[in-house]
C-alpha positions in Angstrom: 0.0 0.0 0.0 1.2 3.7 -0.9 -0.3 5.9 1.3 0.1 10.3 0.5 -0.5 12.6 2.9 -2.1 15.5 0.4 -2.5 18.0 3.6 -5.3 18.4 6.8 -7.5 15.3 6.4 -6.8 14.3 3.0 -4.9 11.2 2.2 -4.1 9.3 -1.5 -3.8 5.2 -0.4 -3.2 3.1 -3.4 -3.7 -0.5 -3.3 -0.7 -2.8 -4.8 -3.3 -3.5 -7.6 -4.1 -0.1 -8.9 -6.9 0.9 -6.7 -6.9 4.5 -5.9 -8.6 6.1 -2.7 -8.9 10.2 -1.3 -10.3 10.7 1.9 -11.9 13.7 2.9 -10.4 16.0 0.4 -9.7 19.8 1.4 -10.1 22.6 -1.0 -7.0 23.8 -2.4 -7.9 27.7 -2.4 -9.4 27.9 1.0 -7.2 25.3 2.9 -3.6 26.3 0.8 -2.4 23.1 0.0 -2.3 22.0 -3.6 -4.6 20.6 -5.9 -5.0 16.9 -6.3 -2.5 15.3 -8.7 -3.9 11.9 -9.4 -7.5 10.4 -10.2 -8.9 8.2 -7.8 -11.3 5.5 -8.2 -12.4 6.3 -4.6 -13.3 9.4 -2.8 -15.0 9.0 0.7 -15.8 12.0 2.9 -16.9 12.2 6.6 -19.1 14.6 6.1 -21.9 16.3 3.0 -21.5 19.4 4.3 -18.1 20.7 6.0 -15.8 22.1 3.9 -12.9 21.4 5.0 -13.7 17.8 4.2 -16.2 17.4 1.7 -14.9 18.6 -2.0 -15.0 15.5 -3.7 -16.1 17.5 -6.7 -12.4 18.6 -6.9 -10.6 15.3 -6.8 -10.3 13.9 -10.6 -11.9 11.2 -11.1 -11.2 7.9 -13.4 -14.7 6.4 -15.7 -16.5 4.4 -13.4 -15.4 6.3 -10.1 -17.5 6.6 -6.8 -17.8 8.8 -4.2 -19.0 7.7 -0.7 -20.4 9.8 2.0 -19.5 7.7 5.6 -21.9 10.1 7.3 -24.5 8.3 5.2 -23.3 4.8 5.7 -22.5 5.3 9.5 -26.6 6.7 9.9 -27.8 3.5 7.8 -26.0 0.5 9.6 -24.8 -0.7 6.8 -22.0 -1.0 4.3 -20.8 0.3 1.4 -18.4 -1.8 -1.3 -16.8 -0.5 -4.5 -13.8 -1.7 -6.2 -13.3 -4.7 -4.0 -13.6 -2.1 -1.0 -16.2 -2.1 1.7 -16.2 0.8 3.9 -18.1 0.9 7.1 -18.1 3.6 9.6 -19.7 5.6 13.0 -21.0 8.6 13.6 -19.0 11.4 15.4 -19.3 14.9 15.7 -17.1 18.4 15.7 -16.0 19.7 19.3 -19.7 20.1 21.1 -18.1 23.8 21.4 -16.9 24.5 18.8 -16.0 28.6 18.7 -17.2 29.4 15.4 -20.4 27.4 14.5 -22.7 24.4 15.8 -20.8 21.0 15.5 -20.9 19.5 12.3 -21.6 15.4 12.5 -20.1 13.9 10.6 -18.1 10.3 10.6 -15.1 7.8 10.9 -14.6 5.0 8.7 -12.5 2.0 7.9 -11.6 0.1 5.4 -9.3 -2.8 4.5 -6.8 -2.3 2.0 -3.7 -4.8 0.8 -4.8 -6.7 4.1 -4.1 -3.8 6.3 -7.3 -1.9 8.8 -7.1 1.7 7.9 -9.2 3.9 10.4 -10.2 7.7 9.1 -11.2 9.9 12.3 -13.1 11.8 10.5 -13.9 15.3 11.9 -14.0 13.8 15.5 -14.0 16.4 18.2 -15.1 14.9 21.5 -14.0 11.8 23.8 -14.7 8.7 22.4 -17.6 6.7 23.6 -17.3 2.7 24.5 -18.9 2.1 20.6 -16.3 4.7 18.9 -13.6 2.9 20.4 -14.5 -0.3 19.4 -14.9 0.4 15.9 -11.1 1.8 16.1 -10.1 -1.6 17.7 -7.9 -3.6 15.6 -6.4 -0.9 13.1 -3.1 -1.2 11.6 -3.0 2.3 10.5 -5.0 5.2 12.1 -5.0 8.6 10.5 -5.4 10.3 13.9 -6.1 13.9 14.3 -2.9 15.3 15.6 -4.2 19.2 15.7 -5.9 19.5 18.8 -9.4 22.0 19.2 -12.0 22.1 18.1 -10.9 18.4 17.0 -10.3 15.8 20.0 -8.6 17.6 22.5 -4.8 15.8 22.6 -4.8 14.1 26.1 -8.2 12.9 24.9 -6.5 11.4 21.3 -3.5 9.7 23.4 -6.2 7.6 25.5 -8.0 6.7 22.8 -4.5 5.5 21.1 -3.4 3.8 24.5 -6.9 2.1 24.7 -7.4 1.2 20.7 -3.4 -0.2 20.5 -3.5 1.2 16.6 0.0 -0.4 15.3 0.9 2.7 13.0 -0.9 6.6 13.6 -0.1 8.8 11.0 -0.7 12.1 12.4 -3.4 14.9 10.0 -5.5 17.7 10.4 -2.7 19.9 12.6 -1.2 23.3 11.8 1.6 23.5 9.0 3.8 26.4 6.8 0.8 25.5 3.9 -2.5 25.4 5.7 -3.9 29.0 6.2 -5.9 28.4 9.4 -4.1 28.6 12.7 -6.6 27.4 15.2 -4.6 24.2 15.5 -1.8 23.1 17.4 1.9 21.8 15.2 2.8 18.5 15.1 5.4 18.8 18.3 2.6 19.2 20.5 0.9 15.8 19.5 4.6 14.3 19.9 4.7 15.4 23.2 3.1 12.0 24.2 5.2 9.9 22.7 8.5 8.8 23.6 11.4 9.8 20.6 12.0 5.9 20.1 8.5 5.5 19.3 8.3 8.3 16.7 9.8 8.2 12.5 9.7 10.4 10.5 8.8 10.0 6.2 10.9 13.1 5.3 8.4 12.7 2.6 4.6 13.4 2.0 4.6 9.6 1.2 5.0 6.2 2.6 4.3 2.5 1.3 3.6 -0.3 4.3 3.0 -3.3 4.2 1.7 -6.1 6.9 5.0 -6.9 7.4 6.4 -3.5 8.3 4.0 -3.2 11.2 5.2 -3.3 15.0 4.6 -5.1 17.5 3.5 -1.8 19.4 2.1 1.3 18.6 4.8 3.6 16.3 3.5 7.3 14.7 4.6 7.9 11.4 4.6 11.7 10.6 4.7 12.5 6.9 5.0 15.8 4.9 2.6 17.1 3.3 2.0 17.0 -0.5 
């Protein structure tokens, strides 16, 4: 699996067979990071109607591409396949205050991809209930969100990691040079939690993993952004 990290919640994860998925995409004029560079047969979002997350319309696409709304398949019960992928996801919701408008719901999904759990948070803002961190249980990779209010408040992330045992987080959604918000923390504030053994750095905005690159315990993986 090659996994991108295009900037905030947005990710590229490309199957060893061709199989091309964007989560959450951003848009490149409000957020500042760039436009998407490669179709995807895959876009899923958390949510219909946050922006920060929801401009599917501005990923291109390859013929016979699908978009999936998680919001939608976390409020039916179900599942949702396409390409060989089934997604199935939760509802969660923004920060319950969030400073600047009512909390968005929205949701986190996994999927299994080259054999490996991948676990989106989605736009997840509060402590996770007994049901949110059992869907998290048993990921390989989590794409955690490292930025702190009016997403899950830090302490609040690195108790869901300790309880949920995740074997790689890849940290998103956090402050950078690019991203022209600043109501987020950087990325050395999420580190804080870690130990420096447990930490590697991509010095890239990509990585590819396999199952048998994972560790025994819990690692974070920080990459660059796109």
């Amino acid at each position: 699996m090659r996994i991108t990290w295009y900037g905030h919640a947005s990710f590229g994860i490309e199957s060893e067979s061709g199989i091309r998925i964007v989560t959450d995409p951003y848009d490149p004029n409000r957020s500042g990071y760039r436009s998407f560079p490669e179709q995807a047969d895959i876009v899923i979002k958390s949510s219909s109607s946050d922006d920060g997350h929801n401009n599917d319309h501005l990923v291109p696409k390859k013929n016979g591409s699908r978009v999936v709304d998680a919001l939608e398949i976390a409020v039916s019960g179900k599942t949702a396949t396409s390409h060989g992928v089934t997604f199935r996801a939760i509802e969660a919701m923004e920060h319950e205050h969030h400073r600047d408008h009512n909390p968005d719901q929205n949701a986190m999904y996994r999927f299994s991809i080259d054999g490996l759990e991948v676990v989106h948070m989605g736009d997840m803002g509060n402590r996770l209930s007994s049901s949110q961190l059992d869907f998290l249980r048993g990921a390989d990779i989590l794409l955690a969100l490292a930025g702190g209010f009016p997403g899950i408040e830090l302490h609040e992330l690195k108790m869901t990691i300790d309880e949920t045992k995740p074997r790689i987080v890849i940290p998103m959604h956090f402050r950078t040079l690019r991203y022209r918000f600043r109501n987020m923390h950087w990325i050395p504030e999420f580190l804080k939690y870690f130990s420096n053994d447990s930490i590697d750095f991509a010095f890239s905005c990509e990585a590819k993993i396999s199952k048998q690159d994972l560790p025994c315990d819990t690692r974070v993986l920080v990459l660059d952004y796109f």
